[in-house]
N, C-alpha and C positions, 0 to 999 in steps of 0.2 A: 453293306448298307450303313452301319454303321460310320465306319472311316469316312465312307461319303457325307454324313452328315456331319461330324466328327472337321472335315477341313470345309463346308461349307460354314459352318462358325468363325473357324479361323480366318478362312478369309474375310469373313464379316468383321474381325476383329479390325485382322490388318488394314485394310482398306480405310475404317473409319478412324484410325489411327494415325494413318497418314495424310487423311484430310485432314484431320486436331491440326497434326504436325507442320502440314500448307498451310494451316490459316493464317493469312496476313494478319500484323500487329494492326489495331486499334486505330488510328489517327486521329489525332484530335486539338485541338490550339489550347494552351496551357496559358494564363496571363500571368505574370505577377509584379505586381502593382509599384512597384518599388526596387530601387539598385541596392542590396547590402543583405546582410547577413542572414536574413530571415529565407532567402533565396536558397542560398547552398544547399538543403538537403536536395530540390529539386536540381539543381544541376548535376550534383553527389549520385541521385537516383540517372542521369541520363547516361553520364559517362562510366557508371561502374554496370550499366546493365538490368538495374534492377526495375525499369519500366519495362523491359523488352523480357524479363520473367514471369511478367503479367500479363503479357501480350498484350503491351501496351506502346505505342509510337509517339508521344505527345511532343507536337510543338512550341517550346516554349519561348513565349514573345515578352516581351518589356512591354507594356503600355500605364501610364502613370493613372492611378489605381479609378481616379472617379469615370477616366473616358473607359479604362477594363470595365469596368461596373453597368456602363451606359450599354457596352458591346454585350453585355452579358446578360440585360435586359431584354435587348435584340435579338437575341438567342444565336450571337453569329459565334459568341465564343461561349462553350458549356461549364467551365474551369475558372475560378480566378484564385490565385494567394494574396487577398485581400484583408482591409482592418475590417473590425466591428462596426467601426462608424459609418463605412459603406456601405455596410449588409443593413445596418439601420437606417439609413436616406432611404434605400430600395425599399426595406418592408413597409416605411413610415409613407410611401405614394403610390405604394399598391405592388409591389413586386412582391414573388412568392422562395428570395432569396436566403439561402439557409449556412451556418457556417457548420464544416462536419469535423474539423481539426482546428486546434491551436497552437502556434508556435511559439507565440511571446504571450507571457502573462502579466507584464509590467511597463510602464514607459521609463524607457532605457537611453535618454538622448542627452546628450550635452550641447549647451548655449555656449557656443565661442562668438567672439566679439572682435570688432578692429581694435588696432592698438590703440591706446588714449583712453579705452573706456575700464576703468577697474574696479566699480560696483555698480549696484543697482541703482543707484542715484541718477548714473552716468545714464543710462538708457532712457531717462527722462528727454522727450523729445525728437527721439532718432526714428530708425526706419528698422523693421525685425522680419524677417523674410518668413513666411507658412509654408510653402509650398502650395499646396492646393486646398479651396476654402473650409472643405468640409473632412480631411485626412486626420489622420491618426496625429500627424506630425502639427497640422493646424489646432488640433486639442492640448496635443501636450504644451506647445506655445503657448497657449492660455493658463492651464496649467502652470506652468514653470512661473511666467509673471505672475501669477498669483502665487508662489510660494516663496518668490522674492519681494512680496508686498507693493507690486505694479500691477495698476488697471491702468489697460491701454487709454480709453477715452479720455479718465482722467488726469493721466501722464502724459499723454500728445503724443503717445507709441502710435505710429501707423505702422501697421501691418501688412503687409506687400505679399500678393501671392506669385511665388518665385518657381513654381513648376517644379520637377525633378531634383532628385540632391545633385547633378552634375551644374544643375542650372543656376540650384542655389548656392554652389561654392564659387559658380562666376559672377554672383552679383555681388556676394564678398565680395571679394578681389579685386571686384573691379570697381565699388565703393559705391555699390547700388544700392546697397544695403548696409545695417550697422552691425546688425546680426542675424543670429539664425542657432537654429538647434538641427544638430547631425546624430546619426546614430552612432554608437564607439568604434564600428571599424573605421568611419571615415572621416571623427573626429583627430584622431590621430594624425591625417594624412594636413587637417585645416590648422590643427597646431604647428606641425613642423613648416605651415606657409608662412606663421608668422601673424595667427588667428587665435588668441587663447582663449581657455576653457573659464569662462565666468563660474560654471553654475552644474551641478553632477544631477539630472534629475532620477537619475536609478537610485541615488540615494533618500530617494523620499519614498520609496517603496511604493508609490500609488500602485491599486493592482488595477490591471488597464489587459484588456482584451485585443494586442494590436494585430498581428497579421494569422489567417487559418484560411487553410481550405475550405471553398467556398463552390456552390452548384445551389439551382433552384430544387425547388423541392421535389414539381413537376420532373424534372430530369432523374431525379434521385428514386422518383418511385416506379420510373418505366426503365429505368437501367441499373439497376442493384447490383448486378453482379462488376458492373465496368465502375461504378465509386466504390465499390468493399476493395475492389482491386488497385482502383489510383490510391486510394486511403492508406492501403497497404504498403505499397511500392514508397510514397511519401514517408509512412511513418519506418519503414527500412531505412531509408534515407539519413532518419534524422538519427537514429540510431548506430552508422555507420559515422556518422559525425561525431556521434558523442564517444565512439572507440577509440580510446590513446593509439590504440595498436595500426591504426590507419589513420594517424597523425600525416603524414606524408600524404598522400592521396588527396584528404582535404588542405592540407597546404598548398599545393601547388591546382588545384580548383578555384580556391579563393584568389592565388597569384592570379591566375588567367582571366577568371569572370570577372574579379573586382579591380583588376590591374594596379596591383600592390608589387613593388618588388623589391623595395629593403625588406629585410631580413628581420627587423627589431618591429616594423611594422606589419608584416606578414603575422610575427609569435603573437603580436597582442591581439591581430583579428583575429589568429585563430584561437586563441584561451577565451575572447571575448563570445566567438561564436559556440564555440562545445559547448561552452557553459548556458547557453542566452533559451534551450530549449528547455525544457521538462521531460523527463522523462517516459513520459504516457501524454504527447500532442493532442490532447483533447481539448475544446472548448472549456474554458475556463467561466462558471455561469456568475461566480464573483466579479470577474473580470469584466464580463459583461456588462454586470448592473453597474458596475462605474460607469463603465463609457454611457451606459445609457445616462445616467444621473448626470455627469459633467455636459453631456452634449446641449441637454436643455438648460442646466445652469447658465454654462456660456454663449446661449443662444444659437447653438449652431441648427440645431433641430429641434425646436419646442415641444413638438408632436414624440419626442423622446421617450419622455418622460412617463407617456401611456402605456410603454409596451413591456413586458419581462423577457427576463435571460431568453427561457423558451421559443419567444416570438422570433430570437436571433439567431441561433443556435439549435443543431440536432445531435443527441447525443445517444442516440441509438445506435449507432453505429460501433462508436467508441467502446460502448457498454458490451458490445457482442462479441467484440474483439479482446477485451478485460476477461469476460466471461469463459472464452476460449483460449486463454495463456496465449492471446498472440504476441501483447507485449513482451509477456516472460520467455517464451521461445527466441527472440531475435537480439534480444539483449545478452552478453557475454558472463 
């Protein structure tokens, strides 16, 4: 009687074990808003496995970050690696948009310029590319001319919104524009065009909340175990990035996604990129209140100005995973 009951267990074990075992990975559409660095742990996480240790499948799509945002509103994509200044348009017109990671806690972009133009003087007049009106990349343009002592209106800066960074190094070149601010991996590539660096603005330390993991709040409170898991899978990611020891592996990532293939250019995205995370991706609530405070300054969302870090950002998450050594477990 005994054994009888004894392998009716077991087989109870077995059975539900090898259902676990079946269960299909997760599938889900991953955005991220933006081509460049901020990227890599997510692709880092797809090719080395570490989404499918989660049982997780996510598809990750490119859509330049305000239409991800729009889509994400819609509820047709649950995910986005988005700035703060998006998660703030959403919460500031009634979205219930939350960021639950941070990957960058500074604006980190360089203003390269046509030839002919070699100070700020010179951009008196010309045409300065954004990207998109209300991005991370359109703040710090604001920014930057104002720490080179340029107000657009007042200087005759027209600001041209130039879509993606693929799109804004064709309007460089192709003299659509006069300038434009790139992030470090692919200012590099617009220097050796024959586009130099005016103006470093990582060197002015603004702390600036620009790209994290982003889901509504709604999503986050009826699926807890599938964000603790992307959170997870993400912040492995970033941490396999930041390991000397799989230098290679993110090298030849960055080659493929970002299609870099000199050598001298590869080394500096990749020193530019290990370096550009924090080591604990949490929302940064400092970082935040800048962007909140600049967005209304420079008029991009008035309605900014009313809201705190909190309204932006969830940091529960973060805090549970501190609390539990997850960071101290995955880091070397």
């Amino acid at each position: 009687m005994k054994r009888r009951w004894l392998a009716a267990i077991f087989s109870c074990w077995f059975w539900a074990g090898a259902a676990h075992a079946a269960e299909a990975p997760l599938k889900f559409l991953l955005a991220y808003g933006a081509i460049g660095g901020n990227a890599v742990p997510l692709w880092i996480a797809k090719e080395q496995g570490i989404f499918r240790k989660y049982n997780l499948e996510p598809q990750l799509i490119y859509i330049i970050a305000g239409r991800a945002m729009q889509s994400m509103l819609a509820g047709d994509i649950q995910f986005g690696l988005l700035g703060a200044t998006h998660v703030t348009n959403a919460v500031t017109a009634g979205g219930d948009m939350t960021m639950l990671l941070g990957m960058e806690e500074k604006l980190s972009y360089f203003l390269n310029v046509r030839p002919g133009i070699k100070s700020p003087e010179d951009l008196k007049g010309k045409k300065v590319g954004i990207g998109t009106p209300s991005g991370s990349l359109a703040l710090a343009t604001y920014v930057g001319l104002d720490h080179l002592g340029l107000v657009p209106r007042r200087d005759r800066i027209t600001l041209l919104n130039t879509g993606s960074t693929p799109e804004r190094m064709s309007a460089l070149f192709a003299g659509g524009i006069d300038a434009a601010f790139f992030n470090p991996e692919v200012e590099q590539v617009v220097v050796q065009q024959g586009y130099p660096a005016l103006f470093d603005l990582g060197k002015a330390n603004v702390p600036f909340q620009s790209s994290g993991l982003v889901t509504s709040r709604k999503y986050m409170r009826a699926n807890p175990q599938v964000v603790e898991n992307l959170a997870k899978a993400v912040i492995e990611g970033v941490a396999l990035v930041q390991n000397p020891a799989n230098k290679k592996i993110v090298v030849d990532s960055i080659a493929r996604n970002l299609r870099i293939d000199r050598a001298d250019r590869l080394e500096r995205a990749y020193q530019t990129i290990a370096e550009s995370f924090p080591r604990k991706p949490c929302p940064s609530l400092p970082g935040i209140a800048s962007v909140l405070k600049l967005m209304a300054q420079h008029g991009l969302n008035p309605k900014a100005i009313e809201l705190r870090p909190e309204n932006i950002a969830d940091t529960s998450l973060c805090k549970k995973l501190d609390e539990t050594g997850f960071f101290e477990r995955i880091h070397p």
